[in-house]
C-alpha positions as CSV (number, residue, x, y, z in Angstrom):
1,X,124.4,109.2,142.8
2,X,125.4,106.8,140.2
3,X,128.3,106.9,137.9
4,X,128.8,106.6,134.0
5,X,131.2,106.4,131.6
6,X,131.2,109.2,129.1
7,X,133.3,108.9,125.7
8,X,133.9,111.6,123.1
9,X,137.2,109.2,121.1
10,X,139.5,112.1,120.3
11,X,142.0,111.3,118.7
12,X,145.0,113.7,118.8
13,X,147.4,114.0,116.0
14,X,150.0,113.4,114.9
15,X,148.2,110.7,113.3
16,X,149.2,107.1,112.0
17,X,147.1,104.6,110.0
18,X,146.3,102.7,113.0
19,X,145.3,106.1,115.5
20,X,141.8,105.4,115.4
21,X,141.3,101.8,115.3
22,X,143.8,102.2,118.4
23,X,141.7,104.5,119.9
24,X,138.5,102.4,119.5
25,X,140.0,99.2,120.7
26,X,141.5,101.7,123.8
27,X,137.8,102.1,124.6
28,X,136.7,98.7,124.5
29,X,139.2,97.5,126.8
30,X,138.2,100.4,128.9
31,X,134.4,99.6,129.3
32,X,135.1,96.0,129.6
33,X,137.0,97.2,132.8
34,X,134.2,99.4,133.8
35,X,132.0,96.8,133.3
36,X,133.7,94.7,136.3
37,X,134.3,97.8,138.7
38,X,130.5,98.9,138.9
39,X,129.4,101.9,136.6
40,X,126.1,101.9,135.6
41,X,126.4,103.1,132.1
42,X,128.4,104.0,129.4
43,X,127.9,106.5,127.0
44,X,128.7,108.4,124.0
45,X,128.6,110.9,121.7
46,X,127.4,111.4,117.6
47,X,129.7,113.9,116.1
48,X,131.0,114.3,112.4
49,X,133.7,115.8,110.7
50,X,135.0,117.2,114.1
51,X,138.6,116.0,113.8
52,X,141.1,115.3,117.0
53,X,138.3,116.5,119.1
54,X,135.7,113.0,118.3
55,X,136.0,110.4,115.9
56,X,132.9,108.7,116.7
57,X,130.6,109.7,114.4
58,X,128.7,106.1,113.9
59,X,128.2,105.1,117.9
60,X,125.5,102.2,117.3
61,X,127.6,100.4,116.1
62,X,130.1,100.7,118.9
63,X,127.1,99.9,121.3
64,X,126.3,96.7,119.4
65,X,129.9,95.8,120.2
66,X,130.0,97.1,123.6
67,X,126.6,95.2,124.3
68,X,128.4,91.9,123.5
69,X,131.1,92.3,125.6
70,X,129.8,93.7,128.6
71,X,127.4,92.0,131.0
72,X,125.9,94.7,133.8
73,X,126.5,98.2,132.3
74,X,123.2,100.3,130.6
75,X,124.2,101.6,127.2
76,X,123.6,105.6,126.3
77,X,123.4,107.6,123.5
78,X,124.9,110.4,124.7
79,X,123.3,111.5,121.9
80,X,121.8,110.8,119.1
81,X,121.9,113.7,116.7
82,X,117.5,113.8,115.7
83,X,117.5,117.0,112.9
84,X,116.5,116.3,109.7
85,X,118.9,114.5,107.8
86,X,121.0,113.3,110.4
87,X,118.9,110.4,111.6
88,X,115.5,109.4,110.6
89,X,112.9,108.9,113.3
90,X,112.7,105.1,112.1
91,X,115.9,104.6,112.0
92,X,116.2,105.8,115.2
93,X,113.3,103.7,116.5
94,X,114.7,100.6,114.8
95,X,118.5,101.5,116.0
96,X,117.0,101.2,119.9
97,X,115.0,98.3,119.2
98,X,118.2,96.5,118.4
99,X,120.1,97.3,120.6
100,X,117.8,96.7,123.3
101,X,117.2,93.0,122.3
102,X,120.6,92.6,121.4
103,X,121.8,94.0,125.0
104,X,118.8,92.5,127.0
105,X,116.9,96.1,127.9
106,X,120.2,97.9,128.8
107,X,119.8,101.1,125.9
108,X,119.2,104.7,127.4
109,X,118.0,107.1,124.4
110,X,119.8,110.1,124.7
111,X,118.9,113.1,122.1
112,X,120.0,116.4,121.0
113,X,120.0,118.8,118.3
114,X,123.9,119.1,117.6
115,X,125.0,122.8,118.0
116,X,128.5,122.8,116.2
117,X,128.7,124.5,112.5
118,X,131.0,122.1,111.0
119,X,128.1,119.6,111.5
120,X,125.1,121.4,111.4
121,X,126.5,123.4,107.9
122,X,128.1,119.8,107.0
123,X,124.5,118.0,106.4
124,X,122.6,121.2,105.4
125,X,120.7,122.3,108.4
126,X,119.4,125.5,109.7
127,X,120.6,126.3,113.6
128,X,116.9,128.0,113.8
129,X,115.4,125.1,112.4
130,X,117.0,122.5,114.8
131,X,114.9,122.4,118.2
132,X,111.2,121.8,116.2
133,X,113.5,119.1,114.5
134,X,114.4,117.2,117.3
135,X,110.9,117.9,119.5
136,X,109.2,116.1,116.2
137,X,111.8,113.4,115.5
138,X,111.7,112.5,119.2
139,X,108.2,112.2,119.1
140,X,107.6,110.1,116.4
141,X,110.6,107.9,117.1
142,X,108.3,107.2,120.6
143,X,105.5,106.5,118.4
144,X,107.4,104.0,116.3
145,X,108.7,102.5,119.0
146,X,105.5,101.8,121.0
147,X,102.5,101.5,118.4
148,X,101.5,98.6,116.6
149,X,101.3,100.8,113.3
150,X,102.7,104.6,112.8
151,X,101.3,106.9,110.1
152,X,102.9,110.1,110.2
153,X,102.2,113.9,108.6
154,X,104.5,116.2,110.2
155,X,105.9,119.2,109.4
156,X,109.5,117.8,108.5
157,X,108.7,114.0,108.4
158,X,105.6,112.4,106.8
159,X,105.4,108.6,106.0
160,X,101.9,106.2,105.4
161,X,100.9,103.6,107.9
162,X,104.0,101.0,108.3
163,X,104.8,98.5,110.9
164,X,108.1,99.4,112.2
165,X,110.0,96.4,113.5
166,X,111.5,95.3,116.0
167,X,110.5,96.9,119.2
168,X,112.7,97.2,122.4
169,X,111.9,94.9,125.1
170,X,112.0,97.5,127.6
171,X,108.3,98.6,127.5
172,X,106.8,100.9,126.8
173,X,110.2,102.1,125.7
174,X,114.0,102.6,127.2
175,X,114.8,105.5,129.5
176,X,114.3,109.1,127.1
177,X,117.0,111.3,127.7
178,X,117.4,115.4,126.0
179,X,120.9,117.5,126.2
180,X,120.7,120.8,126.7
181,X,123.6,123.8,127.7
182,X,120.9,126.8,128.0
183,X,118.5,127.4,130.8
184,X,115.6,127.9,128.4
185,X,116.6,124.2,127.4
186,X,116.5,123.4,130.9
187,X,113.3,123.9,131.4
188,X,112.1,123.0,128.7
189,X,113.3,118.9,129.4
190,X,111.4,119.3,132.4
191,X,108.6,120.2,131.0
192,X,108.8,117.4,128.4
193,X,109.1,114.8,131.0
194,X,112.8,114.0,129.9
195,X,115.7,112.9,131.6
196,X,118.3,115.8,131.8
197,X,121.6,115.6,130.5
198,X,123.4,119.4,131.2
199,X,126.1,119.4,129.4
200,X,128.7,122.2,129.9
201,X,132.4,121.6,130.5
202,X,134.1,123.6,132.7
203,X,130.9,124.1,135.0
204,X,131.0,124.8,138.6
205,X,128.5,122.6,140.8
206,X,127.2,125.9,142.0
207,X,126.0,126.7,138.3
208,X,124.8,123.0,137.9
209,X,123.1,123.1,141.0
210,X,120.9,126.5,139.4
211,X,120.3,124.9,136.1
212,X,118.9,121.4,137.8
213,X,116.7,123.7,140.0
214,X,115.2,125.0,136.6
215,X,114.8,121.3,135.3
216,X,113.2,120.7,138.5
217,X,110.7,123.3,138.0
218,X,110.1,121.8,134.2
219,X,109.5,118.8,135.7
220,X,107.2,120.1,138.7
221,X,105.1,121.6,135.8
222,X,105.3,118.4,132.8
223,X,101.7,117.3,132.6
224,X,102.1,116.0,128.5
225,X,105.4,114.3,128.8
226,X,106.7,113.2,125.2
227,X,107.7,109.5,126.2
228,X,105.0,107.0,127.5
229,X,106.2,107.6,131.2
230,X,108.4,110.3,132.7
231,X,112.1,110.1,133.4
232,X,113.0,112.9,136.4
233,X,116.5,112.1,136.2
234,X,119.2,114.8,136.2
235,X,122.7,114.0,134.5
236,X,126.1,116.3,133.6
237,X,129.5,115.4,133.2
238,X,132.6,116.6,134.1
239,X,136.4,115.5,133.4
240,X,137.6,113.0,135.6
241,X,141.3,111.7,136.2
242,X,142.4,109.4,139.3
243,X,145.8,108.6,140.6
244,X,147.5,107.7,143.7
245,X,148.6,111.0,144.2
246,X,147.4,114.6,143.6
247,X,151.0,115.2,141.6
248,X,150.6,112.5,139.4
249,X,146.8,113.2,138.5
250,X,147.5,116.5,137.7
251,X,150.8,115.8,135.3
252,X,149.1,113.1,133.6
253,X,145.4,115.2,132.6
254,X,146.4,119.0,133.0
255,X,147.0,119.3,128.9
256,X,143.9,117.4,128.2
257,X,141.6,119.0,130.8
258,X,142.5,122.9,129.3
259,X,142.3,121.4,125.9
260,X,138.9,120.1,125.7
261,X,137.2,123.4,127.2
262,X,139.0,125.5,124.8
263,X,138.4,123.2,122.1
264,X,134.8,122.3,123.2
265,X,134.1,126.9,123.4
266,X,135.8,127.3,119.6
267,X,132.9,124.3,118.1
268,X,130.2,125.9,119.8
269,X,131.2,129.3,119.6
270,X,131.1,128.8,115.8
271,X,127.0,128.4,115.6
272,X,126.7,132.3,117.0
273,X,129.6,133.3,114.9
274,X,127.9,131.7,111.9
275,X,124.4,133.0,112.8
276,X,126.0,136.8,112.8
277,X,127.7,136.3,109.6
278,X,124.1,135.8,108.0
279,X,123.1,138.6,110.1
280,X,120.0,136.1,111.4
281,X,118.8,135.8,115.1
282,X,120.9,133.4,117.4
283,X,117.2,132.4,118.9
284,X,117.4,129.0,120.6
285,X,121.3,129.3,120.4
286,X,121.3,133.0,121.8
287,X,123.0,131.0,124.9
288,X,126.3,129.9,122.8
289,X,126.1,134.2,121.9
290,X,128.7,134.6,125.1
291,X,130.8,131.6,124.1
292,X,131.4,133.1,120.9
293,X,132.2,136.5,122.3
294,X,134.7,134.6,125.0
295,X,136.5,133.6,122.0
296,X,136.8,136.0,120.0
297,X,138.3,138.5,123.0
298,X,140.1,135.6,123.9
299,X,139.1,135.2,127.4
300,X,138.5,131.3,127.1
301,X,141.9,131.6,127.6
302,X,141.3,131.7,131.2
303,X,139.9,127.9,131.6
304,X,143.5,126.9,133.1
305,X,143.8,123.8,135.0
306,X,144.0,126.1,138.4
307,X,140.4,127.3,137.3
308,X,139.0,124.1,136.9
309,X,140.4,122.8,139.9
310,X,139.6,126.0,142.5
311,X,136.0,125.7,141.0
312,X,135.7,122.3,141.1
313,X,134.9,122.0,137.7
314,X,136.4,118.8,137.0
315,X,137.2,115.8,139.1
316,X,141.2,115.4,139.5
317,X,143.4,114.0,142.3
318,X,143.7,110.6,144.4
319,X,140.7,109.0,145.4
320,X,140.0,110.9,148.5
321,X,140.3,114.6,146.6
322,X,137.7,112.8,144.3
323,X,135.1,111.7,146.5
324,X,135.5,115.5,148.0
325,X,134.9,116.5,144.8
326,X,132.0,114.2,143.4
327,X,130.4,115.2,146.5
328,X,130.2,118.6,145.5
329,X,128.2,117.4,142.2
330,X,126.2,114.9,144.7
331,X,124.7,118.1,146.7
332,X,123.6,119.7,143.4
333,X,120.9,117.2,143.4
334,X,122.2,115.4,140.5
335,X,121.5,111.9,140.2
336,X,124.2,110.8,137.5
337,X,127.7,112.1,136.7
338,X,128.9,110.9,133.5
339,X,132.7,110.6,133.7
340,X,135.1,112.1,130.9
341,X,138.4,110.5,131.2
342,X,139.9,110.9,128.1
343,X,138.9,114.5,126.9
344,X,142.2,114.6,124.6
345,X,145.1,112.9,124.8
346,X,145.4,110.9,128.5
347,X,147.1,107.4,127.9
348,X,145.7,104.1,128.2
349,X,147.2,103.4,130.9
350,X,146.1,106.3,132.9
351,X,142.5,105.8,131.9
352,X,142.4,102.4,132.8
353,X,144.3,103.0,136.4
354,X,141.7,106.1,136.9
355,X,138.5,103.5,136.4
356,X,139.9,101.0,138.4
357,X,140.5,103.5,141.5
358,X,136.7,104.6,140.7
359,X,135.8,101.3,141.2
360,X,137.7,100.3,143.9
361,X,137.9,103.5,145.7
362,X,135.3,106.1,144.8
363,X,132.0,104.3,143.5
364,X,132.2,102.5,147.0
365,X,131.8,105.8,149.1
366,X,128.4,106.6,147.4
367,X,125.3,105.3,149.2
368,X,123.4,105.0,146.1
369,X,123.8,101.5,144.3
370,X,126.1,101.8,141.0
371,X,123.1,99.8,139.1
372,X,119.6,99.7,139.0
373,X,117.9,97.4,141.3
């Protein structure tokens, strides 16, 4: 099982004029260190207008930054938002190109749909609208990226024959990656010859081990994958903090960990809470339909640190209450845990002292090399 680096950049208030070009130059310093210690990736996230909770709303060109200072880790997005008009499929294609000459074929193209009303409402998109979006934009961002010449009549995109330029150097193209919290979604990755990335907070490795037995079947049953090859690799993430001792772990993230979830629920929630207010279908978001209720009776209420911790929903404690831990996620069959260690307001100092004990004394335990061969 390999080991990533997974950033949302919260930034918690209150807030100064310096907050988030603190919080960006926190993260550089903090995959720089990664870097050294042996993750294989980092990643992160495309979210707007989605204050305290993510401040990273341009991410490439974070990457192009991160691809200059780093020598060894592969670079994610973790994702990039495809609906209509959040990115076009050129750009997109062009964005990857980039980056992987710029990083010498380190990018991983992670994609998704977004599933939050303040964005989705924010750039004028319809939730039922979203999954065709990002099925098409994929596809003809793969098209761009490994024809000499596109020409393109879709149903949301249409564009005469161009040359798009540059192309990656990974060839045909860099790893293709799909987000997904249903099981619907699931299999439906699978099926499209993607690499996986579950992502649920708060999810016990018993669930995770259900929902990557559904990808597996998708997989099983792929036989016109969207990219040129197909990527059978299974990803989640989970909140991770790392200290000499249990005490200190749990003083130092506790706040943060029961944050995020709660936080994470109320963003979510608010497509299915939207949807009902136009009295329209939840269809491919019928999934967020309990999230929303969970909310509204106030029940999310219940994702205490004691929770996460019994169910091994998040990774907490000194290094050897860690590796008990990440091998719980290692028997699910997943081949990739993307680690949250910020999910709110953890110091600096903390983050850096929990990736340096990953490094030193957690990465280390897992037979499976931290890098690609």
């Amino acid at each position: 099982m390999k080991f990533a680096m997974f950033y949302e950049i919260p930034v918690a208030r209150p807030w100064s004029e310096r907050s988030e070009q603190q919080a960006y130059q926190e993260v550089v310093e903090q995959v720089r260190l990664g870097d050294r210690v042996g993750f294989h990736s980092v990643w992160t996230v495309e979210h707007h207008f989605l204050e305290e909770f993510s401040h990273c709303s341009n991410p490439e060109v974070l990457y192009g930054h991160l691809a200059a200072v780093t020598e060894n880790l592969r670079l994610g997005y973790g994702v990039r938002l495809m609906p209509k008009p959040y990115n076009h499929p050129v750009r997109t294609a062009e964005s990857v190109a980039v980056l992987d000459l710029l990083s010498d074929g380190r990018v991983e193209l992670g994609t998704g749909r977004s599933a939050t009303r303040s964005e989705l409402e924010g750039f004028g998109i319809h939730p039922g609208e979203t999954r065709a979006m990002w099925r098409e934009a994929l596809e003809m961002a793969v098209a761009a990226m490994t024809n000499d010449e596109i020409e393109w009549d879709g149903h949301y995109w249409q564009m005469p024959r161009r040359r798009v330029l540059p192309k990656p150097i990974q060839q045909p193209h860099p790893p293709l990656w799909a987000a997904t919290s249903s099981d619907g979604g699931h299999r439906m990755i699978g099926e499209a010859g993607l690499g996986l990335l579950s992502f649920s907070v708060g999810t016990p490795p018993e669930e995770l081990a259900r929902r990557i037995s559904i990808y597996r079947d998708g997989i099983a049953a792929c036989s016109h994958p969207i990219g040129r090859f197909v990527n059978d690799q299974a990803a989640t993430f989970t909140m991770v903090n790392v200290a000499p001792t249990m005490a200190e772990s749990i003083d130092v993230s506790a706040e943060s960990f029961e944050w995020y979830p709660k936080k994470g629920a109320r963003l979510i929630g608010s497509v299915a809470q939207w949807l009902r207010e136009m009295e329209a279908e939840l269809g491919t978001y019928d999934y967020l339909g309990r999230t929303a209720d969970h909310v509204e009776d106030g029940s999310i209420e219940h994702l205490t640190m004691d929770y996460l911790m019994d169910t091994n929903a998040c990774v907490c404690g000194d290094p050897e209450r860690a590796v008990e831990m990440f091998r719980a996620y290692e028997a699910t069959g997943c081949d990739m845990v993307f680690c949250l260690f910020n999910p709110y307001n953890v110091p600096h100092d903390k983050v850096m002292q929990t990736i340096e004990l990953m490094g030193t004394e957690v990465i280390p335990r897992f037979a499976s090399p931290s890098r690609p061969a």
